[in-house]
CHARMM-style PDB file with segment names, atoms N, HN, CA, C and O in Angstrom:
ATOM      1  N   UNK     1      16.220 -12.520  13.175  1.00  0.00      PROA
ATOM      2  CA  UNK     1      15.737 -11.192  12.948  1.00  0.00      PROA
ATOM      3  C   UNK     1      14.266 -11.139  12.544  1.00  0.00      PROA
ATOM      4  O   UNK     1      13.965 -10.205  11.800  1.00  0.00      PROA
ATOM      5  N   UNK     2      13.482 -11.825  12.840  1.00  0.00      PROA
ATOM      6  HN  UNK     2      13.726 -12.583  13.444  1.00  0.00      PROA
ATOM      7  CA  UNK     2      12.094 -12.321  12.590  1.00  0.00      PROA
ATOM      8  C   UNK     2      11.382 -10.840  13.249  1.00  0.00      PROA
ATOM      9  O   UNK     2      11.688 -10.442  14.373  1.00  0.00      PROA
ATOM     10  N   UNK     3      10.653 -10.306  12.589  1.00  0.00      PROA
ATOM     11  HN  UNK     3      10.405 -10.630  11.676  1.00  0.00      PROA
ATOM     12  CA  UNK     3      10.154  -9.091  12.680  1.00  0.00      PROA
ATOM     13  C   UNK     3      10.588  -7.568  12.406  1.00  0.00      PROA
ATOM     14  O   UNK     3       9.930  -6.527  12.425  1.00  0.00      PROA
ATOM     15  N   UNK     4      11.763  -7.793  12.177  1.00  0.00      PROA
ATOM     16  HN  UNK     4      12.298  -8.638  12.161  1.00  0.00      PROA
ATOM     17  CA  UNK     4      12.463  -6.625  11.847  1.00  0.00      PROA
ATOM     18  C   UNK     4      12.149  -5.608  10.705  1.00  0.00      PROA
ATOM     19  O   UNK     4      12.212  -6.064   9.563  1.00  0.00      PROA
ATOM     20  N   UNK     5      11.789  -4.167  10.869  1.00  0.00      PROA
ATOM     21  HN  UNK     5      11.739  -3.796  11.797  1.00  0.00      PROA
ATOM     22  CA  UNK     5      11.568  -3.601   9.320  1.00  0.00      PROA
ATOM     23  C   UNK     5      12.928  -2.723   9.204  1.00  0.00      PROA
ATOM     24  O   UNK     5      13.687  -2.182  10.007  1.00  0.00      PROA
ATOM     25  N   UNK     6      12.827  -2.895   7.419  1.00  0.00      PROA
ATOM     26  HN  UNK     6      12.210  -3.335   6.766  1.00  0.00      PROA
ATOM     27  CA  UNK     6      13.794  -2.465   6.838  1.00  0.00      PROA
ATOM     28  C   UNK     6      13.193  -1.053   6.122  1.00  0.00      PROA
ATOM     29  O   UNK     6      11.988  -1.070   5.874  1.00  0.00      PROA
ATOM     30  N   UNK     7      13.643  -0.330   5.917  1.00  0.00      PROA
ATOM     31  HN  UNK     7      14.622  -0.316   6.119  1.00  0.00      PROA
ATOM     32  CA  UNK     7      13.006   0.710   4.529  1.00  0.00      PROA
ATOM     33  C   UNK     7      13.827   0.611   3.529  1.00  0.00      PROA
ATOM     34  O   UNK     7      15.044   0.667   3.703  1.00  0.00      PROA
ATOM     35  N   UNK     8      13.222   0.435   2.227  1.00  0.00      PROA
ATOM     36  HN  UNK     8      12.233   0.390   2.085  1.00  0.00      PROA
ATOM     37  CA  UNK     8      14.863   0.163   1.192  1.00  0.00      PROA
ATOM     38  C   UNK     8      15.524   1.416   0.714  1.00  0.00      PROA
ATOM     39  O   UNK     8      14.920   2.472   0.524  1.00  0.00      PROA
ATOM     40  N   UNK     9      16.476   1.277   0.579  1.00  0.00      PROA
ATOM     41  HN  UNK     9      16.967   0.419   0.734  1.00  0.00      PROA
ATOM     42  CA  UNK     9      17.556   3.179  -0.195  1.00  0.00      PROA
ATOM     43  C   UNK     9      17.301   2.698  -1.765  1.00  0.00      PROA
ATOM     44  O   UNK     9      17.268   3.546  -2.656  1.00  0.00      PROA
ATOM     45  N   UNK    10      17.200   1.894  -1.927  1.00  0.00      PROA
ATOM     46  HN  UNK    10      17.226   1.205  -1.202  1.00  0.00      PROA
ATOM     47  CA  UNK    10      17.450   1.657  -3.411  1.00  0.00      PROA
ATOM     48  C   UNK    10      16.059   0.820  -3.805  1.00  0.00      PROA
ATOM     49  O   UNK    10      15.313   0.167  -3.075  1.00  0.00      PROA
ATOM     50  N   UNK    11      16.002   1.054  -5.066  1.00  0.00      PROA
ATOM     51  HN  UNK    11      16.608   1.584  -5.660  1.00  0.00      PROA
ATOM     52  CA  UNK    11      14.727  -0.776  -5.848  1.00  0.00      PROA
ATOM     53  C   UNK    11      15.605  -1.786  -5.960  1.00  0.00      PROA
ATOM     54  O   UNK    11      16.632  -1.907  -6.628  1.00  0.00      PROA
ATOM     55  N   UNK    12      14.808  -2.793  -4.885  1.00  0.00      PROA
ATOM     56  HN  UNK    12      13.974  -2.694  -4.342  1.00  0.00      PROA
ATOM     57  CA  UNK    12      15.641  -3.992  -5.055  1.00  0.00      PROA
ATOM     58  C   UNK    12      14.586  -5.245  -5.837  1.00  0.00      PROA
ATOM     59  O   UNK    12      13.365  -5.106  -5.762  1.00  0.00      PROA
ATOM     60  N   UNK    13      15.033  -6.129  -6.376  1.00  0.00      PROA
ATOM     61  HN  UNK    13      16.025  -6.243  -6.437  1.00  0.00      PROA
ATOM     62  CA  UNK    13      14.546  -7.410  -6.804  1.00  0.00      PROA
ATOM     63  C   UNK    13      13.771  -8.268  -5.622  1.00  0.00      PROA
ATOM     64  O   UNK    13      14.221  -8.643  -4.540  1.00  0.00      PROA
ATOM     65  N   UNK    14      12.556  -8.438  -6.145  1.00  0.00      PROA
ATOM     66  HN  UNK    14      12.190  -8.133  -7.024  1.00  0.00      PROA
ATOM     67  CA  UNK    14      11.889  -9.658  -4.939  1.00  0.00      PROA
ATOM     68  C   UNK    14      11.228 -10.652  -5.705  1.00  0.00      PROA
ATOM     69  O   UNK    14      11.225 -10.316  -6.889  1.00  0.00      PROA
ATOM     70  N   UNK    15      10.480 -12.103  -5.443  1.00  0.00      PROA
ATOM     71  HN  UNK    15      10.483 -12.376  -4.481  1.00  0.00      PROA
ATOM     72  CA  UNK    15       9.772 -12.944  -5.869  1.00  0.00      PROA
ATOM     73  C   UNK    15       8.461 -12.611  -5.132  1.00  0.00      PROA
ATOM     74  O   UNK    15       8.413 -11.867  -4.152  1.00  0.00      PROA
ATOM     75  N   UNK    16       7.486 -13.178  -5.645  1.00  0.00      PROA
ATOM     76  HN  UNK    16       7.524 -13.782  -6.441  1.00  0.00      PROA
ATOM     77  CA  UNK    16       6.328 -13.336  -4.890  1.00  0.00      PROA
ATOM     78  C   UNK    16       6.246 -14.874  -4.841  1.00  0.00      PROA
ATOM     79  O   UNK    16       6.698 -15.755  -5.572  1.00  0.00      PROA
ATOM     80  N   UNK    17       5.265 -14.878  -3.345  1.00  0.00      PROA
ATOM     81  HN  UNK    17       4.898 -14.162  -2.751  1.00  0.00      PROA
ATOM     82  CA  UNK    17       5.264 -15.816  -3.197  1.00  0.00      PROA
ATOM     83  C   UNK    17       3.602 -16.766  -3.294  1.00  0.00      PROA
ATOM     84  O   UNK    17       2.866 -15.791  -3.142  1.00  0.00      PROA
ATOM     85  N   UNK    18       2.863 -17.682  -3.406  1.00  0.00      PROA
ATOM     86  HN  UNK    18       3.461 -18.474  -3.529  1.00  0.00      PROA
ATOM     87  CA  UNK    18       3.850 -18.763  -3.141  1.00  0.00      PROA
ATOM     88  C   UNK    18       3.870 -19.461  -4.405  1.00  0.00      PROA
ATOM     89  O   UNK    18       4.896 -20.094  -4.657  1.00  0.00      PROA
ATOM     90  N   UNK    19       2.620 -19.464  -5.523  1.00  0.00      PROA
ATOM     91  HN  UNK    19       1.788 -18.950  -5.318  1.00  0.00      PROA
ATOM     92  CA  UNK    19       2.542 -20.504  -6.520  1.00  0.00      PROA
ATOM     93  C   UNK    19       3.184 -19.598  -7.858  1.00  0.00      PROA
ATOM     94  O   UNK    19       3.289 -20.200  -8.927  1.00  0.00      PROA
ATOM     95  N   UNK    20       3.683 -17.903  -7.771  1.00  0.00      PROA
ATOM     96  HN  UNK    20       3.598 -17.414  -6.903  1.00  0.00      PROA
ATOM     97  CA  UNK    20       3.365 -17.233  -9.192  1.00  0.00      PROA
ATOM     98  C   UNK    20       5.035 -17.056  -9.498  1.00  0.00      PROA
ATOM     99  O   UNK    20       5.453 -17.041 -10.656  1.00  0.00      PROA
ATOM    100  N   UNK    21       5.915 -16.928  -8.343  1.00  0.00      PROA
ATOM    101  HN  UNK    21       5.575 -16.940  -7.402  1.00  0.00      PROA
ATOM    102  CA  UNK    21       7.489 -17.192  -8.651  1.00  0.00      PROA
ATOM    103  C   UNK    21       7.316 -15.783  -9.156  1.00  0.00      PROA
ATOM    104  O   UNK    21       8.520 -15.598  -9.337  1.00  0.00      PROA
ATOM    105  N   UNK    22       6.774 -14.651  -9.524  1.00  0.00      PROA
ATOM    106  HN  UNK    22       5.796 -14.800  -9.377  1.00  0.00      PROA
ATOM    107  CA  UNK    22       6.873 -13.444  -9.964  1.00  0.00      PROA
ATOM    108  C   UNK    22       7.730 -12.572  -9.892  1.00  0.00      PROA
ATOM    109  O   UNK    22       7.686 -12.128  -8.745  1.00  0.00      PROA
ATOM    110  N   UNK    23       8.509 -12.059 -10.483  1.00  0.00      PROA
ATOM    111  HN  UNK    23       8.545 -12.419 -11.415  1.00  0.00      PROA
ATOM    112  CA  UNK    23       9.727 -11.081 -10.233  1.00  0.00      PROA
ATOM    113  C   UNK    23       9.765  -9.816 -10.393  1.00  0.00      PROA
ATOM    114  O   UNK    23       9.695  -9.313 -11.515  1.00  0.00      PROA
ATOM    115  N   UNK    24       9.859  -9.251  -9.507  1.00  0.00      PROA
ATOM    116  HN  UNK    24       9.916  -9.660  -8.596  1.00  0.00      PROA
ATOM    117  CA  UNK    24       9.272  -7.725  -9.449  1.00  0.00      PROA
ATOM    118  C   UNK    24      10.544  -7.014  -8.527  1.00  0.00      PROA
ATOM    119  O   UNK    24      11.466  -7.642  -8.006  1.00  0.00      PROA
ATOM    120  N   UNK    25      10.273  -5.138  -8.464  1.00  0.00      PROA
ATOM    121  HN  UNK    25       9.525  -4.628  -8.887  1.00  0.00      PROA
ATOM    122  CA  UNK    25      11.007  -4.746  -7.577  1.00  0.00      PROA
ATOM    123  C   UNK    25      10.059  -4.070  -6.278  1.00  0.00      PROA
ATOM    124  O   UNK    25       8.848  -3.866  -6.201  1.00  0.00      PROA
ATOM    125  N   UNK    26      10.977  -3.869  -5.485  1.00  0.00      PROA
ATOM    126  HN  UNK    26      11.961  -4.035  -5.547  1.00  0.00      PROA
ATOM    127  CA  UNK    26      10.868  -3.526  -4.360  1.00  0.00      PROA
ATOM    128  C   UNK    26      10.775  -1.880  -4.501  1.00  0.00      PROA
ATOM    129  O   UNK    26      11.592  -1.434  -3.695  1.00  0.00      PROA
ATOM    130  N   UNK    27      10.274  -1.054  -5.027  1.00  0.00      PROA
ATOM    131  HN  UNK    27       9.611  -1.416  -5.682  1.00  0.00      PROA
ATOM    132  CA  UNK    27      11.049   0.667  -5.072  1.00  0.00      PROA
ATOM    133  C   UNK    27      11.735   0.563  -3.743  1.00  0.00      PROA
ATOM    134  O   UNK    27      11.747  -0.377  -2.948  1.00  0.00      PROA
ATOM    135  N   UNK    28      12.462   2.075  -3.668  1.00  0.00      PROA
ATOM    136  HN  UNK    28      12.451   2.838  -4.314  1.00  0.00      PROA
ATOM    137  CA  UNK    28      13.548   2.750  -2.094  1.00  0.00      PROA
ATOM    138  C   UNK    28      12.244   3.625  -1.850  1.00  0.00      PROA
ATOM    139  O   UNK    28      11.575   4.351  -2.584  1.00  0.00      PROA
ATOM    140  N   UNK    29      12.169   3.288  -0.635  1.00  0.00      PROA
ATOM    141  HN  UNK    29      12.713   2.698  -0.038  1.00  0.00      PROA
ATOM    142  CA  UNK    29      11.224   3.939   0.785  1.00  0.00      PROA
ATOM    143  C   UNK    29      10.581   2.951   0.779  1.00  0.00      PROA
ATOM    144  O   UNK    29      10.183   2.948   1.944  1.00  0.00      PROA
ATOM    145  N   UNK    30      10.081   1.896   0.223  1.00  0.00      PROA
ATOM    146  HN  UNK    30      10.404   1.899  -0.723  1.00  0.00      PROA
ATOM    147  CA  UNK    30       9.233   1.340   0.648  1.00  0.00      PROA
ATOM    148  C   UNK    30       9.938   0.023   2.041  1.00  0.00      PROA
ATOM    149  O   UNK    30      10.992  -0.612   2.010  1.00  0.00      PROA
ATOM    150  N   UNK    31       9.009   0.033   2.942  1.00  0.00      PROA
ATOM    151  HN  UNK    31       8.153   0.548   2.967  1.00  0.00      PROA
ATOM    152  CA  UNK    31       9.276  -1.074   4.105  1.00  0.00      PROA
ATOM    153  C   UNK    31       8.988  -2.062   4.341  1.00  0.00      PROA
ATOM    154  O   UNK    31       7.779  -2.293   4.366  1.00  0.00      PROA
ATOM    155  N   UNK    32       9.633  -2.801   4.540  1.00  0.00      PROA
ATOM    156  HN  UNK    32      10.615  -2.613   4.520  1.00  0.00      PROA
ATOM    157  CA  UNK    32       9.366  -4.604   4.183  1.00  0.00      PROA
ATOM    158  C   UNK    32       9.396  -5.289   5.893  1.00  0.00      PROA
ATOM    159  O   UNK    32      10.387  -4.999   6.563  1.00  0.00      PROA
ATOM    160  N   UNK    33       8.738  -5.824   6.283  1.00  0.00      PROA
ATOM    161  HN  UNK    33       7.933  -6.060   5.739  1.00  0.00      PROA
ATOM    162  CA  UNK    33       9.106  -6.606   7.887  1.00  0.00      PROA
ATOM    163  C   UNK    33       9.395  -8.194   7.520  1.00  0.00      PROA
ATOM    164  O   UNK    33       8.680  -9.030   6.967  1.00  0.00      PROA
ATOM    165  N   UNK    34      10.778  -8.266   8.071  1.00  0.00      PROA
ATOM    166  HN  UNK    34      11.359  -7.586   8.520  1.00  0.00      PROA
ATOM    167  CA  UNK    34      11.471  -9.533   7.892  1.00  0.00      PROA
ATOM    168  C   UNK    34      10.838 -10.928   8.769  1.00  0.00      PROA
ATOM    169  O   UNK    34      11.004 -11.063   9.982  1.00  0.00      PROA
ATOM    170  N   UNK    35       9.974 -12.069   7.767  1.00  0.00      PROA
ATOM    171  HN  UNK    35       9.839 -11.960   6.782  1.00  0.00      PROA
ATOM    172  CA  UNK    35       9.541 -12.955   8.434  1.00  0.00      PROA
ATOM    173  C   UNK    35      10.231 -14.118   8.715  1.00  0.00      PROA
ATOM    174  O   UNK    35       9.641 -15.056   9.249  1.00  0.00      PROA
ATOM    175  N   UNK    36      11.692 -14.198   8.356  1.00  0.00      PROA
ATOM    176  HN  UNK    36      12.172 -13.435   7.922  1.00  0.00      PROA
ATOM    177  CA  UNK    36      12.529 -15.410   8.469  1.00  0.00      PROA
ATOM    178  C   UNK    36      13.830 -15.572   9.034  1.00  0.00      PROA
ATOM    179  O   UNK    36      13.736 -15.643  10.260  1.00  0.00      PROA
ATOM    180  N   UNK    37      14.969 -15.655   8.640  1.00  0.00      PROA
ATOM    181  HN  UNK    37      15.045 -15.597   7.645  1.00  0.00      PROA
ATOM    182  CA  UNK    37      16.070 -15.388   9.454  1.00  0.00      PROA
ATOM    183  C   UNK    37      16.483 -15.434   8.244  1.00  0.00      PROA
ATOM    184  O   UNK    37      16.286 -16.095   7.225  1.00  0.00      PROA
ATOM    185  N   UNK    38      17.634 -13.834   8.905  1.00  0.00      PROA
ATOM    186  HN  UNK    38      17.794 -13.296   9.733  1.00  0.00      PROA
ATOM    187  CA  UNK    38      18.758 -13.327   7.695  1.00  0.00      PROA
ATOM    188  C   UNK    38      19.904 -14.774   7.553  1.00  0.00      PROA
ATOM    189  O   UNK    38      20.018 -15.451   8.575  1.00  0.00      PROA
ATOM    190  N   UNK    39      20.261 -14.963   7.000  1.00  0.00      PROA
ATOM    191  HN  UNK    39      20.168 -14.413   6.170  1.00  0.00      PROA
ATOM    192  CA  UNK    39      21.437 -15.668   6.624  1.00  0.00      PROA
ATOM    193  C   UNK    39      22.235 -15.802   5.354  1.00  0.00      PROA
ATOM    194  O   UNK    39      21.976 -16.759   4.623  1.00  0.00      PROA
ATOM    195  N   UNK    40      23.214 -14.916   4.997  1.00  0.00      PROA
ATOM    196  HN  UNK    40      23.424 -14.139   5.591  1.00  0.00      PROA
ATOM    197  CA  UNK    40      24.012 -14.573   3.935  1.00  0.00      PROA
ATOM    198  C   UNK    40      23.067 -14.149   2.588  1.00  0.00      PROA
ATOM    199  O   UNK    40      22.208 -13.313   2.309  1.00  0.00      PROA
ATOM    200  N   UNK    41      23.663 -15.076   2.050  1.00  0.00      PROA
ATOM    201  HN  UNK    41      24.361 -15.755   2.277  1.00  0.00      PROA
ATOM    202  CA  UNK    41      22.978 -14.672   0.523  1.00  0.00      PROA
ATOM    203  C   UNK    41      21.737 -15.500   0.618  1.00  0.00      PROA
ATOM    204  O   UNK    41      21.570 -15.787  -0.568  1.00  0.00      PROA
ATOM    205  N   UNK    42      20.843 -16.018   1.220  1.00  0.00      PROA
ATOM    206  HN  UNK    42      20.979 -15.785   2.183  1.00  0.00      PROA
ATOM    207  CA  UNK    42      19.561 -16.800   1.198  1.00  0.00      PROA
ATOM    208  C   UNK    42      18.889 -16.156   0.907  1.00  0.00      PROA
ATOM    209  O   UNK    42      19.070 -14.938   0.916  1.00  0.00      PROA
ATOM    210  N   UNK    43      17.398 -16.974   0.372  1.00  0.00      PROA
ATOM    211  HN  UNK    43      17.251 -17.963   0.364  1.00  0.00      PROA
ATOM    212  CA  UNK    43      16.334 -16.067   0.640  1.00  0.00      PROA
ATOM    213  C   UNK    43      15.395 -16.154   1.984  1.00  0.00      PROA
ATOM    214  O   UNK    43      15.090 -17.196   2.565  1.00  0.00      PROA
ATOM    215  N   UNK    44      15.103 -15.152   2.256  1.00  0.00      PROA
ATOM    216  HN  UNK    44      15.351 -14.306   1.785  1.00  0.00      PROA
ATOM    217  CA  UNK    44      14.116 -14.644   3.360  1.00  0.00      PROA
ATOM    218  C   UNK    44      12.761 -14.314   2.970  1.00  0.00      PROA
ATOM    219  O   UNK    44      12.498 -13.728   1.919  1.00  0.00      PROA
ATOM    220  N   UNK    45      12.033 -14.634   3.690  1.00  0.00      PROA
ATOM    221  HN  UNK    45      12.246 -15.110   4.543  1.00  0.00      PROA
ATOM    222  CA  UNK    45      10.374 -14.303   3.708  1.00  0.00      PROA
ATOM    223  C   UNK    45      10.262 -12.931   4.144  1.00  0.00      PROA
ATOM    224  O   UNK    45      10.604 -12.917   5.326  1.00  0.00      PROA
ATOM    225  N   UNK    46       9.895 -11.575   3.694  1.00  0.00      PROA
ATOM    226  HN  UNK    46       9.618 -11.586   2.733  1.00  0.00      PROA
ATOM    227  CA  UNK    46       9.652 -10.928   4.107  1.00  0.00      PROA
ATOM    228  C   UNK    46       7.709 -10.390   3.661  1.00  0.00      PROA
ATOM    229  O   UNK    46       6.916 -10.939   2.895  1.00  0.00      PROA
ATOM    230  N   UNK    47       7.578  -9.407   4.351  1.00  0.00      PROA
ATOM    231  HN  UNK    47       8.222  -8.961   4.973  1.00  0.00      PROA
ATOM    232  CA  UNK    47       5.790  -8.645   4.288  1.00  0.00      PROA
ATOM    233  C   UNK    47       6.374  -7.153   3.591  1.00  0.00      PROA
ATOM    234  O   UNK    47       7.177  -6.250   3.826  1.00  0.00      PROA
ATOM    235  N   UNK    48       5.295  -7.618   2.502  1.00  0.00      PROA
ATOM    236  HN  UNK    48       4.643  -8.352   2.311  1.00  0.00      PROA
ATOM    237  CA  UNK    48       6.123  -5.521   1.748  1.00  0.00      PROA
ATOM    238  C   UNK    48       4.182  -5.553   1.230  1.00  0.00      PROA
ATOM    239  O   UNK    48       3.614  -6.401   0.543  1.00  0.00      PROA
ATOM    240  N   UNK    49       3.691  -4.497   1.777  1.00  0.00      PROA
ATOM    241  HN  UNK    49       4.152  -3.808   2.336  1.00  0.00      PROA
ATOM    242  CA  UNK    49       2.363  -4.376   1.583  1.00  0.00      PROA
ATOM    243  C   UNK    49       1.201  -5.586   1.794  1.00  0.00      PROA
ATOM    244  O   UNK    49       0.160  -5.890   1.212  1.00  0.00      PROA
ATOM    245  N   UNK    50       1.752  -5.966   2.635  1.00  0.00      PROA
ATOM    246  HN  UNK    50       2.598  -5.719   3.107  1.00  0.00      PROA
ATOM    247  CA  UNK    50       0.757  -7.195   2.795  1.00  0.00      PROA
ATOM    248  C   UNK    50       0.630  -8.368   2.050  1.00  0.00      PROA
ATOM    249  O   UNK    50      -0.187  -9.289   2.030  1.00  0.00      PROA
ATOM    250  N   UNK    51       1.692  -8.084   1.421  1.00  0.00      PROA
ATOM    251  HN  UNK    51       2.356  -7.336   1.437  1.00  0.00      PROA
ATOM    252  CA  UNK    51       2.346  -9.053   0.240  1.00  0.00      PROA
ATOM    253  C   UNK    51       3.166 -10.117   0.914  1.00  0.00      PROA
ATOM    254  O   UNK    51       4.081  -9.438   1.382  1.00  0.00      PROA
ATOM    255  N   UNK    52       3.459 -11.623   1.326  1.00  0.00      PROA
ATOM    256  HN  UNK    52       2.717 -12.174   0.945  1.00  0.00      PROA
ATOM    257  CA  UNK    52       4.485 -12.230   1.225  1.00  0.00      PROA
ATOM    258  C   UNK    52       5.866 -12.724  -0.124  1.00  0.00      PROA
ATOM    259  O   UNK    52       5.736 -13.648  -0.927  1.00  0.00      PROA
ATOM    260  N   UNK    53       6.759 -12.046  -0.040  1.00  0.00      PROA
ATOM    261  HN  UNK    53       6.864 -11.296   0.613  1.00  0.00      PROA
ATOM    262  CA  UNK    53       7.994 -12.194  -0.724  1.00  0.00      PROA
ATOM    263  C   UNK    53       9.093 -12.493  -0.566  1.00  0.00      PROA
ATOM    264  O   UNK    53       9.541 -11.919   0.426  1.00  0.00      PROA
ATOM    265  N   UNK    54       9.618 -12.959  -0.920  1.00  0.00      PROA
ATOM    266  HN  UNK    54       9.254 -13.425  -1.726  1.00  0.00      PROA
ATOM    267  CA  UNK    54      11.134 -13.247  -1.090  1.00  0.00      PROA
ATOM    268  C   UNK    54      11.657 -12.661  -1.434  1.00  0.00      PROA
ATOM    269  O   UNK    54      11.318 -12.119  -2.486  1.00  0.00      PROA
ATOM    270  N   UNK    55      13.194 -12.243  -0.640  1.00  0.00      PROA
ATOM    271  HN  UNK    55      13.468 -12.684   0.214  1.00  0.00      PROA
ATOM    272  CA  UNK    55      14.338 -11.061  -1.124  1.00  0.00      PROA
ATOM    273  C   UNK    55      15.571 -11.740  -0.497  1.00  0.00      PROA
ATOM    274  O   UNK    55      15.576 -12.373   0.559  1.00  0.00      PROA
ATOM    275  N   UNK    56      16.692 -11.490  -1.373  1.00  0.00      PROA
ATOM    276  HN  UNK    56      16.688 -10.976  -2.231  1.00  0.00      PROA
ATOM    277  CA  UNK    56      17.927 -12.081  -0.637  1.00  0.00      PROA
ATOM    278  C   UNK    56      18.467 -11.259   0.601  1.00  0.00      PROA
ATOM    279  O   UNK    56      18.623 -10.058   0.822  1.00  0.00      PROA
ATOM    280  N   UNK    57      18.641 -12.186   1.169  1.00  0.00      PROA
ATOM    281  HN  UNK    57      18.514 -13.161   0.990  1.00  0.00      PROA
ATOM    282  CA  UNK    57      19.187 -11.667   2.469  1.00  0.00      PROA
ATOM    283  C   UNK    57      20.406 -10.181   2.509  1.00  0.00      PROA
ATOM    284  O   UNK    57      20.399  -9.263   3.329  1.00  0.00      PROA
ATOM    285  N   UNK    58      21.347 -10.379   1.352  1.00  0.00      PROA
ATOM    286  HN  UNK    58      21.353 -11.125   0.686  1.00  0.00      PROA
ATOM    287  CA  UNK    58      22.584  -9.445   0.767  1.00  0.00      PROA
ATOM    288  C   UNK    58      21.705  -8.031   0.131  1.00  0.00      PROA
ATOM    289  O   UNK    58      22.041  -6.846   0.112  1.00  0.00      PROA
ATOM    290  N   UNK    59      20.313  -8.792  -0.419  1.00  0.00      PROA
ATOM    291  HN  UNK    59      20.041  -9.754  -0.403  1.00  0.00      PROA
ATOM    292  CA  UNK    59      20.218  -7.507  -0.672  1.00  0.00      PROA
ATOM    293  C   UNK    59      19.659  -6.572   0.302  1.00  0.00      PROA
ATOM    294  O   UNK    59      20.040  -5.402   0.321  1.00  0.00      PROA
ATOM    295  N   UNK    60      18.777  -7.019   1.113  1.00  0.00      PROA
ATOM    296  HN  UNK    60      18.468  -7.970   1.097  1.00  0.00      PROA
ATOM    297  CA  UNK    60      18.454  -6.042   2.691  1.00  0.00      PROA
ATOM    298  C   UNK    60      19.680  -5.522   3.175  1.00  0.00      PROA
ATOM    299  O   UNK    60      19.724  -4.379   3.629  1.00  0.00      PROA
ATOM    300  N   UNK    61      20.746  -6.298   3.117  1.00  0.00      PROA
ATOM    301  HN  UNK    61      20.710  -7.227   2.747  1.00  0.00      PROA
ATOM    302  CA  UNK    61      22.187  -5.303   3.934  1.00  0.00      PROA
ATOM    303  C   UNK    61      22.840  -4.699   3.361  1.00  0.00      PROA
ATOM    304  O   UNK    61      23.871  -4.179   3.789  1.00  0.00      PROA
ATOM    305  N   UNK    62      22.243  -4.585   1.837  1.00  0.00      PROA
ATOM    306  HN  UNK    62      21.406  -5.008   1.489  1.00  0.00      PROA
ATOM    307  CA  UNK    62      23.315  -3.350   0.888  1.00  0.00      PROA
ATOM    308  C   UNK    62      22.298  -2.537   0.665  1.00  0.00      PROA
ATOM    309  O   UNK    62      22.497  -1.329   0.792  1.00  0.00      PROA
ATOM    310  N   UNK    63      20.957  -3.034   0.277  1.00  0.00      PROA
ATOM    311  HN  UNK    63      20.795  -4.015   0.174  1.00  0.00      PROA
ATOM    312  CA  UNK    63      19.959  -1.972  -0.523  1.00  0.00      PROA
ATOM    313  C   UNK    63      18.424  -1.100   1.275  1.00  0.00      PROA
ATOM    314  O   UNK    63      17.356  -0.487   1.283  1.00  0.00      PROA
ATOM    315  N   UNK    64      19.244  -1.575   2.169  1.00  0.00      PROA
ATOM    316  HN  UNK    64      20.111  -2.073   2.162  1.00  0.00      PROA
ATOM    317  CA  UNK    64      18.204  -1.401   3.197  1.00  0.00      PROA
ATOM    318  C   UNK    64      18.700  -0.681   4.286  1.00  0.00      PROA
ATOM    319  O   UNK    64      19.899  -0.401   4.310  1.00  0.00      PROA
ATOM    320  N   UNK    65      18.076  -0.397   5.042  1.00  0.00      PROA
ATOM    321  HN  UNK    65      17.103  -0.624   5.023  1.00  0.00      PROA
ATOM    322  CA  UNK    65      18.361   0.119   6.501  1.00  0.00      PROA
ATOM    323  C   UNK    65      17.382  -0.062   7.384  1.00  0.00      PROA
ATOM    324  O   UNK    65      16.233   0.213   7.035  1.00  0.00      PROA
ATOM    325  N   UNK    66      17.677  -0.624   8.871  1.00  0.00      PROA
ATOM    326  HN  UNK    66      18.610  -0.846   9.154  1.00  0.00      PROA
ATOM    327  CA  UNK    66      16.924  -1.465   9.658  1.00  0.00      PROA
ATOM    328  C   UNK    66      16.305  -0.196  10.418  1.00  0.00      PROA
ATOM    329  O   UNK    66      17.084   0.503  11.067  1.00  0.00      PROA
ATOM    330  N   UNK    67      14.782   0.177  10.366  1.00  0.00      PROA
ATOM    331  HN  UNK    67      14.150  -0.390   9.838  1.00  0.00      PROA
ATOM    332  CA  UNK    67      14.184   0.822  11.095  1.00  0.00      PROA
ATOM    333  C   UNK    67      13.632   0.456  12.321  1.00  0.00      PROA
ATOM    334  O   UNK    67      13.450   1.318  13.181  1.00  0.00      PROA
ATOM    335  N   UNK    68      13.296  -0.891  12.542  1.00  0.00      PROA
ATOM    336  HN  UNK    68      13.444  -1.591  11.843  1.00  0.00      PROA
ATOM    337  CA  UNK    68      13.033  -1.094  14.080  1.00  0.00      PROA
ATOM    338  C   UNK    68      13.299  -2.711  14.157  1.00  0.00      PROA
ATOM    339  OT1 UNK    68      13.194  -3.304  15.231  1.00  0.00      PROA
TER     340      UNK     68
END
């Protein structure tokens, strides 16, 4: 699913990446484009403002909806 955007319904939990491990949320509306492959509960690389982050995969399919 490498490119895919999501918009979130809900604030979800993300890391930043790569050296600060930072834990932050995601607010709902905001859109994230998926840079890795979904696979269960993993984490995925996604782009949320030009930002690279990490978000679990479970949470894009409960807290998201796939816009393109």
């Amino acid at each position: 699913m490498p490119g895919y955007q999501f918009k979130m319904t809900t604030a979800t939990i993300a890391v930043e990446r790569p050296d600060d491990m930072t834990v932050f949320q995601v607010p709902a509306g905001a859109s994230v484009t998926v840079l890795g492959q979904l696979r269960g509960n993993r984490l995925v690389d996604v782009n949320w403002e030009g930002r690279s982050v990490m978000m679990f995969g479970r949470d894009l399919h409960d807290s998201a909806e796939r816009i393109v």
